[in-house]
C-alpha positions in Angstrom: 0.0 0.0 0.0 1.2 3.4 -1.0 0.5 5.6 1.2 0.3 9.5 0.5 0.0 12.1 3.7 -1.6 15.2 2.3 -0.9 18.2 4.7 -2.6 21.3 4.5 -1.2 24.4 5.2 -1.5 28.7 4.9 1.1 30.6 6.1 2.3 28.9 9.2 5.6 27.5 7.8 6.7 27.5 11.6 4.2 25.4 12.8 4.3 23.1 9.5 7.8 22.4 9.9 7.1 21.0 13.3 4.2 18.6 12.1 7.1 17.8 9.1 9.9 17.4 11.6 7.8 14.6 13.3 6.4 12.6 10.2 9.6 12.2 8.4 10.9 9.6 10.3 7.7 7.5 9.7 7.8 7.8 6.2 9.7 4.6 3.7 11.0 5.2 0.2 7.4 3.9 -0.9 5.3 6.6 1.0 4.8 10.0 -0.6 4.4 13.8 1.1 2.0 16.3 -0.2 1.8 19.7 0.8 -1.2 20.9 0.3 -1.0 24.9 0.1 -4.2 27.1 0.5 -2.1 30.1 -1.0 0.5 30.8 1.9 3.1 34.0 0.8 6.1 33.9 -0.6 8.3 34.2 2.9 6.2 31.0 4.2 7.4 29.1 1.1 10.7 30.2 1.3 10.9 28.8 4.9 9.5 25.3 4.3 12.0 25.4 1.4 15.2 26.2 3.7 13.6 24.3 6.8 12.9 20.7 5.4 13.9 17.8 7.0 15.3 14.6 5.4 12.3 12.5 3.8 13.3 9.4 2.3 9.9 9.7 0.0 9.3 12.2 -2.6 7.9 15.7 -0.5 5.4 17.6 -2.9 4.5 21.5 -2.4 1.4 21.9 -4.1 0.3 25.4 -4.0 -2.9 27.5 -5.8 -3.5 31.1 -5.3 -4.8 33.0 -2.2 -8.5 33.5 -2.8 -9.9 33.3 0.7 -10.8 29.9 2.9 -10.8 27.5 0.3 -9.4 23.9 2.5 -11.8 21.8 0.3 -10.1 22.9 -3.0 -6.6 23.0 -1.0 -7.0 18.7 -0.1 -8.7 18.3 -3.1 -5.4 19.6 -5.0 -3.1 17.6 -2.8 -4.9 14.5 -3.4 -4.8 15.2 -7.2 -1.1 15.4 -6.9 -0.7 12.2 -4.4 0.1 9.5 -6.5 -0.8 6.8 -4.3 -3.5 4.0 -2.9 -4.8 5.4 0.4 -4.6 8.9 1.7 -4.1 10.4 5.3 -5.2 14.2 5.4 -3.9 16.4 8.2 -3.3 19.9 9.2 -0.2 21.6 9.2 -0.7 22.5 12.6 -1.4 18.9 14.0 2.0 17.1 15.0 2.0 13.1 14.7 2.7 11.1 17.5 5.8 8.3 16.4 3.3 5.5 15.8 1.0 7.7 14.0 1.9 6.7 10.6 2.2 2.8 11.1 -1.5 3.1 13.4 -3.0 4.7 10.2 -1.6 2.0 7.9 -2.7 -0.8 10.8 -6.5 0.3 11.1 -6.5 0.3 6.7 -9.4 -1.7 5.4 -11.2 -2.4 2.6 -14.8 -0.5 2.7 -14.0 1.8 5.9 -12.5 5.1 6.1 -10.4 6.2 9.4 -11.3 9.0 11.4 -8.9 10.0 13.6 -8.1 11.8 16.9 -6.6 14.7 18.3 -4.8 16.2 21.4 -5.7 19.8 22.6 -2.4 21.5 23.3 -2.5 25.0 25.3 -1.0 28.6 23.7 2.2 28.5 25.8 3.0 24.7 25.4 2.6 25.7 21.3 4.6 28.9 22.0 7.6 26.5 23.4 6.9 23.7 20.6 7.7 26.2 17.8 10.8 27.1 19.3 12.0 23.6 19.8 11.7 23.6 23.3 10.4 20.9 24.0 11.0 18.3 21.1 6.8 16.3 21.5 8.7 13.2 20.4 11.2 12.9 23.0 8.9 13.6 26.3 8.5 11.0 28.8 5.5 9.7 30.6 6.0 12.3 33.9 6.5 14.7 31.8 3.8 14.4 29.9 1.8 14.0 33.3 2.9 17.3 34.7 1.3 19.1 30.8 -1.8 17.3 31.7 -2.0 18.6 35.5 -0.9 22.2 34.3 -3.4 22.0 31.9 -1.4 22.4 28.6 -3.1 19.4 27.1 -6.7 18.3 27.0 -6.2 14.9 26.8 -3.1 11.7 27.3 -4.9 9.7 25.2 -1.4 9.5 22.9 0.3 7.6 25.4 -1.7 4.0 24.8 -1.3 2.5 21.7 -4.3 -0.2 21.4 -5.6 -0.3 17.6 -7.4 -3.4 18.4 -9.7 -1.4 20.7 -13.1 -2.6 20.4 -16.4 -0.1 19.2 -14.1 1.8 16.4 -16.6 0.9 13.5 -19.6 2.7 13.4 -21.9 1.7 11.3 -24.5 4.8 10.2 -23.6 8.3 10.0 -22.6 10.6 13.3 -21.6 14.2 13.1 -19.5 14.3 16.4 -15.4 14.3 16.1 -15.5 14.3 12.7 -11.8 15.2 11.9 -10.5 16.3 8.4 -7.2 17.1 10.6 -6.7 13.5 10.7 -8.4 11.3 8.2 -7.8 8.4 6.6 -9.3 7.1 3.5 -8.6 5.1 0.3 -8.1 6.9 -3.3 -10.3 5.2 -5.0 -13.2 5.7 -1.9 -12.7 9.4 -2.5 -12.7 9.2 -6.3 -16.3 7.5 -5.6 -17.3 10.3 -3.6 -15.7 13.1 -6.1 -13.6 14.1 -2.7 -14.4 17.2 -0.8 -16.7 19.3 -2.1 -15.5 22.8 -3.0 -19.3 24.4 -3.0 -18.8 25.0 0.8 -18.7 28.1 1.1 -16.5 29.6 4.5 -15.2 27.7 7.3 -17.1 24.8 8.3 -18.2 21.1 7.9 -16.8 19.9 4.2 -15.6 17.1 6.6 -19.0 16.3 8.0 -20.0 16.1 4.1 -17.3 14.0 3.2 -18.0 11.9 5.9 -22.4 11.9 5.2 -21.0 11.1 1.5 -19.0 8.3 2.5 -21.4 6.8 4.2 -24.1 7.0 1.1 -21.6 5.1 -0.6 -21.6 2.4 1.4 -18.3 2.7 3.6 -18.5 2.7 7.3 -16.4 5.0 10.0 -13.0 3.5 11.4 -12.4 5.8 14.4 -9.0 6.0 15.1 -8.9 6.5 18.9 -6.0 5.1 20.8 -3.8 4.9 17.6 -3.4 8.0 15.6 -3.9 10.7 17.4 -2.3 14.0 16.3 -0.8 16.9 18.9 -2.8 20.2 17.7 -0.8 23.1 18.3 -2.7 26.5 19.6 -3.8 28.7 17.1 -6.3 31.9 17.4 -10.2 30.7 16.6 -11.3 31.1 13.0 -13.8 33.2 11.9 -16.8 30.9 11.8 -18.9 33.5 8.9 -20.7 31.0 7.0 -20.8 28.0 9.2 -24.7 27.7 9.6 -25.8 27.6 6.1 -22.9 24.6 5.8 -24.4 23.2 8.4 -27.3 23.5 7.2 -26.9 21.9 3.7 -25.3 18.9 5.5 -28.7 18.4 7.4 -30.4 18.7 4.0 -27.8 16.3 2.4 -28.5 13.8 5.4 -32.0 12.9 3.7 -30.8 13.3 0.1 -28.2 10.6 -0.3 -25.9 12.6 -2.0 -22.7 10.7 -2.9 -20.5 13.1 -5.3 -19.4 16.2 -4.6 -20.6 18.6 -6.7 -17.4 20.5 -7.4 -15.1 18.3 -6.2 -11.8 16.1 -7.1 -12.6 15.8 -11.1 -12.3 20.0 -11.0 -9.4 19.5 -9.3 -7.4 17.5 -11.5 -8.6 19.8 -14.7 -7.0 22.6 -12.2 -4.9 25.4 -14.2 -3.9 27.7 -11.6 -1.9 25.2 -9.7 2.2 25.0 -9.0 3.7 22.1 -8.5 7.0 21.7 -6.9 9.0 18.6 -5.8 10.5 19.9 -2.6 13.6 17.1 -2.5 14.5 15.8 -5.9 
């Protein structure tokens, strides 16, 4: 199974690097990167550029023009680029724990789709993350205790590794912890489903739609908890304009059946305003 890691991204080249840092070690000649760029400036390219780590897979930058919130279009673009079986999606902002990579692969099957899970981590602990102080990877278990008690993460569930965990699969649709930050699915599931769908308009539930879409089709949700959870580093709230009416057409979608987008991963590939740029060969 190839395996292609799409990460989004938009001007956050500090926090990217980090997430980058801590998934290049996971990665095998067979695997492939893809950064998935929502239009970050020039300086922010620059400093992925000059602060890449070793892969030893191909690392693509794919980049379109700044035209407002537009993730949907951003994945969508990656994906077209992947060249590969299955694809995990994340955020540039959402740091892999050392098995994430291998959990992902693990929880793979035929006719699911993984959704996976996330740590909340606090402004300050962020704040020291970007300046490499401390390295996520290399914490130990008090440590990691004493961030919990001082409330700089939500959560420990990183710390147990138990992919056989039973109640993962979930049969019927369910809009709670839905996570496009972390998500795994198979290329030729999301070609089914046209991928994301770019009509959203605004922050807000393209996941949720993804997910409703996925489900029409026939697959069922693999929830990743206890596996491949992500560390999400601290970032100011979004502006949430436009979240309601998405919302709202998910709802209506939920009695429709919808399965393709309807602007989705075919517009993609026919994409003109597109740069493609192979960070490491």
């Amino acid at each position: 199974m190839r395996t292609a890691f799409v990460v989004l991204t938009y001007n956050r080249a500090d926090a990217l690097l980090a997430v980058l840092r801590a998934l290049a070690p996971q990665c095998g000649p067979h695997d492939r990167v893809v950064i998935a760029d929502d239009g970050s400036h020039a300086d922010h390219v620059r400093a992925l550029r000059a602060g890449l780590p070793y892969f030893a897979c191909p690392v693509r930058h794919v980049w379109h023009p700044d035209t407002g919130f537009t993730a949907a279009r951003a994945r969508n673009l990656g994906a077209a680029h992947a060249d590969a079986d299955y694809l995990v999606f994340m955020d540039g902002d959402c740091v892999p724990t050392p098995h994430f990579a291998a959990m992902h692969a693990r929880l793979a099957a035929p006719g699911h789709f993984v959704n996976g899970s996330r740590v909340l981590m606090s402004e300050g602990l962020t704040r020291r993350v970007l300046g490499h102080s401390p390295m996520l990877q290399n914490l130990r278990l008090a440590q990691w205790l004493r961030l919990r008690a001082a409330g700089d993460v939500n959560k420990l569930t990183h710390l147990v590794s138990w992919p056989g965990a039973p109640l993962r699969v979930e049969e019927r649709f369910r809009w709670k912890g839905i996570r496009s930050c972390n998500f795994g699915v198979w290329l030729r599931d999301f070609e089914a489903v046209d991928g994301f769908d770019e009509s959203f308009s605004g922050w807000g539930h393209e996941d949720a739609d993804l997910v409703l879409r996925l489900h029409h089709r026939g697959l069922r949700r693999r929830n990743g908890f206890l596996a491949t959870e992500v560390l999400h580093l601290w970032h100011p709230e979004s502006s949430r304009l436009g979240e309601n009416a998405n919302r709202e057409r998910v709802h209506a979608r939920m009695r429709s059946g919808i399965i393709r987008a309807e602007a989705g991963l075919a517009l993609a590939r026919e994409a003109v305003d597109v740069r493609v740029t192979e960070l490491n060969r």
